[in-house]
C-alpha positions in Angstrom: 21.2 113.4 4.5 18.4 113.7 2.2 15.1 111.9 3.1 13.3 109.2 0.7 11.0 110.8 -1.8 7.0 110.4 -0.1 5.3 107.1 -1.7 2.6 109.9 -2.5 5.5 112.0 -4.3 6.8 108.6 -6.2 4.1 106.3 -7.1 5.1 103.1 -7.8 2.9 100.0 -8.6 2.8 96.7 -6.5 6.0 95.2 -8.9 8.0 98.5 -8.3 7.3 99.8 -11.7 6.8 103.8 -12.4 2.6 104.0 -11.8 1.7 105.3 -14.9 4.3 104.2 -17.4 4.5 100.3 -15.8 8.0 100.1 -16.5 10.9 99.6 -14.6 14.4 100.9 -15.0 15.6 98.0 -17.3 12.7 98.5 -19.8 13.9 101.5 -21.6 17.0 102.2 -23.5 19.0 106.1 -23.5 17.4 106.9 -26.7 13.8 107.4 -26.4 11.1 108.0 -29.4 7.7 109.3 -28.5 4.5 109.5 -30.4 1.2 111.1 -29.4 -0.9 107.7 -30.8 -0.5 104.8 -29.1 -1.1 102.8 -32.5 1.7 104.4 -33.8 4.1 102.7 -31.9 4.3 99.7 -33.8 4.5 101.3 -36.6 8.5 102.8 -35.1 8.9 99.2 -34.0 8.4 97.6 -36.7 11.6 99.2 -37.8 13.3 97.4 -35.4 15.4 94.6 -36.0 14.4 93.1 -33.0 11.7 93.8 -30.5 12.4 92.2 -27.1 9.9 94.5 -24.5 6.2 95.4 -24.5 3.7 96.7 -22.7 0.8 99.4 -22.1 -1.1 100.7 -19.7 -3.5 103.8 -20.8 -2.7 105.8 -23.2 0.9 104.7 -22.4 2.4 102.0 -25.2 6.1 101.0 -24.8 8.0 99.2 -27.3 12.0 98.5 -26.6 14.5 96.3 -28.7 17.3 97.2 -30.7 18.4 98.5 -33.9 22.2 97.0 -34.3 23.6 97.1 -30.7 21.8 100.6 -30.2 18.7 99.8 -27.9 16.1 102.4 -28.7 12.6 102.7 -26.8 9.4 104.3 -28.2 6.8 105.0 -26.3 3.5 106.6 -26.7 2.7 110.2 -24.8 -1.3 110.3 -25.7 -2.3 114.2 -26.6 -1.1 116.9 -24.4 1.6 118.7 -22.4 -0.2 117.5 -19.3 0.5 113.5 -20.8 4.0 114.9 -21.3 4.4 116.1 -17.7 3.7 112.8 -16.3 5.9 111.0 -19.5 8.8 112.4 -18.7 9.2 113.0 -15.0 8.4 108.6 -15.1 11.2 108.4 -17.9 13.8 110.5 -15.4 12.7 109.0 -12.6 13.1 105.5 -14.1 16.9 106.6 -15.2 17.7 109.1 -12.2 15.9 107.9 -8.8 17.0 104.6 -7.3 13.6 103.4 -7.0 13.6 101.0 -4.1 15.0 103.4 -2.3 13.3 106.7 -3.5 16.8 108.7 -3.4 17.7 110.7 -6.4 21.2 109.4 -7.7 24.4 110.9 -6.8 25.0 110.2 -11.1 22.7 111.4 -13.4 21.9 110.3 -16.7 20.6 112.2 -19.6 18.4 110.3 -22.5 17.6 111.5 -26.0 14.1 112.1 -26.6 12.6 112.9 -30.0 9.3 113.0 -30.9 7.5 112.2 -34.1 4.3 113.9 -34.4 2.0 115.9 -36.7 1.5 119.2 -36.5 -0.4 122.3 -38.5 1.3 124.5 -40.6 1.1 128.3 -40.2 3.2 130.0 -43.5 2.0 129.4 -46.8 5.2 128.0 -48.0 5.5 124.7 -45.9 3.4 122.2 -47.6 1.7 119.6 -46.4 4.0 116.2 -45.9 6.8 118.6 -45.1 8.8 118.3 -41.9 9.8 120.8 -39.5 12.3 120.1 -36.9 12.1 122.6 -34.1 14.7 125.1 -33.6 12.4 126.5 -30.7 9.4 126.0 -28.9 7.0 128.5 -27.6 4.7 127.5 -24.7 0.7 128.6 -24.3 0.1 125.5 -22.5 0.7 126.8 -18.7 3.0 123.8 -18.3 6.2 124.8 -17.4 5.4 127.8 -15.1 4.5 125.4 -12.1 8.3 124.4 -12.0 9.8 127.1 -9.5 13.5 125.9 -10.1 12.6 126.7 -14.2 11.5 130.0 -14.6 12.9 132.1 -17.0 13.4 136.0 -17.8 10.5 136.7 -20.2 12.6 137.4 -23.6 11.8 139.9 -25.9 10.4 137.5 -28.4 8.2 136.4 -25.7 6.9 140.0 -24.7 6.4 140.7 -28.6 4.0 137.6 -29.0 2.2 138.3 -25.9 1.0 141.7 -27.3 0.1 140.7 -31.1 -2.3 137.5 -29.7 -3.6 139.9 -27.0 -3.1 136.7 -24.9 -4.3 139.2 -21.6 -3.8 136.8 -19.0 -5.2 133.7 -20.7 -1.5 132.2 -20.3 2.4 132.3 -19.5 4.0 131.8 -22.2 7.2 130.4 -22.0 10.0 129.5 -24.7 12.7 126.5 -24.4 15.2 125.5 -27.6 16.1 122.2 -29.0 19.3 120.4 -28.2 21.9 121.7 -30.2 23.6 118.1 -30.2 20.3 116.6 -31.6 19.8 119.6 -34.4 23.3 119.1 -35.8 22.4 115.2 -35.3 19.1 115.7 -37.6 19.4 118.9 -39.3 20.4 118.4 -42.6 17.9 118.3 -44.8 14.7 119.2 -42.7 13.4 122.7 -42.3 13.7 124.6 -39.2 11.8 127.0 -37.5 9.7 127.9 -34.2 6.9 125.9 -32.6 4.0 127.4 -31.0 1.8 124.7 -28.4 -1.7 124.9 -27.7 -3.6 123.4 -24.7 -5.9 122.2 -27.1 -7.0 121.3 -30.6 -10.1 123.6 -30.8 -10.4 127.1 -29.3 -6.9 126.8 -28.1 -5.9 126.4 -32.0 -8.6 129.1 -33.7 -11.6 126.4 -33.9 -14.9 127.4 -33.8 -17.5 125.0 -33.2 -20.3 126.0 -31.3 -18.3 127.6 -28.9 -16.0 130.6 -30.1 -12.3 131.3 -29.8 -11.4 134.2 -26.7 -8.9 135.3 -29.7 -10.5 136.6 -32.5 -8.6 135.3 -35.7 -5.7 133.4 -33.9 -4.5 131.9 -36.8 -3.7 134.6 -38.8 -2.8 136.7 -36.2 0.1 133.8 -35.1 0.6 133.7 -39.2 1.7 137.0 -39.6 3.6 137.6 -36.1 7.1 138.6 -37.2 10.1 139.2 -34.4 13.5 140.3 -35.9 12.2 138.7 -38.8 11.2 135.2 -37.1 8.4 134.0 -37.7 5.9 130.8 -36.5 6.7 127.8 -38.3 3.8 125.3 -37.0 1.9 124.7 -33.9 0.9 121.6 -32.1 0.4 120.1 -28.7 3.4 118.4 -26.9 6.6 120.2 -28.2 6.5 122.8 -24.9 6.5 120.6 -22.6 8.6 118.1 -24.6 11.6 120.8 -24.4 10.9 122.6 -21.3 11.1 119.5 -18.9 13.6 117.9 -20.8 16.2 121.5 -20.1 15.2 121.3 -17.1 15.7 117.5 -16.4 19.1 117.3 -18.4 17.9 115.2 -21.6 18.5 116.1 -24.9 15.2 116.8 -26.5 14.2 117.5 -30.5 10.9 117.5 -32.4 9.6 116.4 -35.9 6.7 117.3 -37.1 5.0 115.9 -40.1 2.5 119.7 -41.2 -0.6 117.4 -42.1 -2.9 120.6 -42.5 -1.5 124.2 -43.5 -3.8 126.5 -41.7 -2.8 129.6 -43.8 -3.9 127.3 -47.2 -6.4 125.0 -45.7 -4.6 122.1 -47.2 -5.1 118.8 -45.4 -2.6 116.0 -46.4 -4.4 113.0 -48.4 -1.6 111.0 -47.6 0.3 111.6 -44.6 0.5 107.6 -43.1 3.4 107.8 -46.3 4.5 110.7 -45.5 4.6 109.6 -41.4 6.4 106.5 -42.5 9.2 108.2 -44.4 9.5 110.6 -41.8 10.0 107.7 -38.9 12.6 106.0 -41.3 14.7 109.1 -41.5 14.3 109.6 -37.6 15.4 106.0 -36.9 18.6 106.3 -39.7 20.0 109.0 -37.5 19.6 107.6 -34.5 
């Protein structure tokens, strides 16, 4: 018989309630938004037509009520594939571990997760304001690698990107795709295309401040990487991790991302809270 999960292995606070996330299994419904800014959590909820759970602890905002019958949670990730590693193994344990006893259930329940988030755009073509929904994710964060039971044959789309960055050990790159249940669910009109994560926002993503990038013109080298003729759509910061624990967790997983700045143009969006908005609205239709 399987023994109880270590209290060092589960952390749980004082009221039995996930450590980080401070939520207990009846706080959360099987559809789960997530947004890197905590502030932008009310702004999902508001959508609501009821709102009948709150809380936050860090970086970590919950909201949970109901749209119709459908409850629907949104909850805030902060920046970050590591944020997104402790997210979602609390939202799997929360759904999947019998907490008072630390046993993983015999019946195991999958959620759908999507994100709405911003990225930066890497072709010319996708404008600022525009949406791209995630057919694929590409990893450079080092997330998923620590997770024996989830690594993969490096593909050839892989192997091809490792070589044009000249990544040379800087990262494992790994690749994970959206949930084909979710893109037919969201598909129509959105574009699609692959998403490249960083481990950061400055030399992970080209920057140069005072300190400069180990990659010497990133950006357009990940703007003009071609593979059977795919190509880079955006990049951001959560999507990898997003994707990869949610395969390897059994949740559904998809990711919209609102291009705020086209790297390839230098375009920055004057008005992207409108644009946000009528992306969250679109999001919560379909859900």
């Amino acid at each position: 018989m399987p023994q109880p999960i270590a209290a060092s292995e589960l952390v749980l606070n004082n009221d039995g309630s996930v450590y980080h996330l401070n939520l207990h299994p009846e706080n959360i419904g099987n559809t789960i938004i997530t947004v890197g800014d905590p502030d932008r959590v009310g702004e999902v909820s508001k959508h609501f037509d009821r709102v009948d759970f709150k809380t936050a602890k860090r970086e970590f905002v919950t909201h949970s009520g109901y749209i119709g019958h459908k409850r629907i949670t949104v909850i805030s990730t902060g920046i970050g594939t590591d944020n997104i590693d402790i997210v979602f193994n609390e939202l799997d344990a929360l759904v999947n571990i019998d907490l008072p006893k630390r046993e993983i259930k015999d019946k195991l329940t999958s959620l759908n997760i999507i994100r709405i988030g911003t990225a930066g755009g890497l072709q010319p073509e996708l404008g600022v304001d525009s949406v791209v929904l995630t057919e694929e994710s590409i990893g450079l964060d080092g997330l998923m690698p620590f997770y024996h039971s989830t690594r993969q044959h490096i593909s050839p789309l892989l192997v091809s990107l490792n070589s044009h960055l000249g990544l040379d050990g800087l990262c494992i790159p790994y690749s994970y795709p959206a949930s084909e249940k979710l893109l037919r669910l969201f598909g129509e009109g959105f574009t699609k295309g692959i998403t490249v994560t960083c481990t950061g926002f400055y030399g992970p993503q080209g920057r140069q401040l005072r300190l400069a990038p180990a990659i010497d013109g990133f950006i357009t080298k990940l703007s003009f990487f071609r593979h059977e003729g795919r190509k880079v759509s955006n990049f951001e910061m959560e999507t990898s991790g997003i994707y990869g624990l949610g395969s390897a967790l059994g949740h559904n997983c998809l990711s919209a991302s609102l291009i705020v700045a086209n790297r390839a143009t230098g375009e920055f969006s004057a008005h992207h809270e409108k644009a946000l908005e009528k992306l969250i609205v679109q999001v919560l239709e379909r859900v």
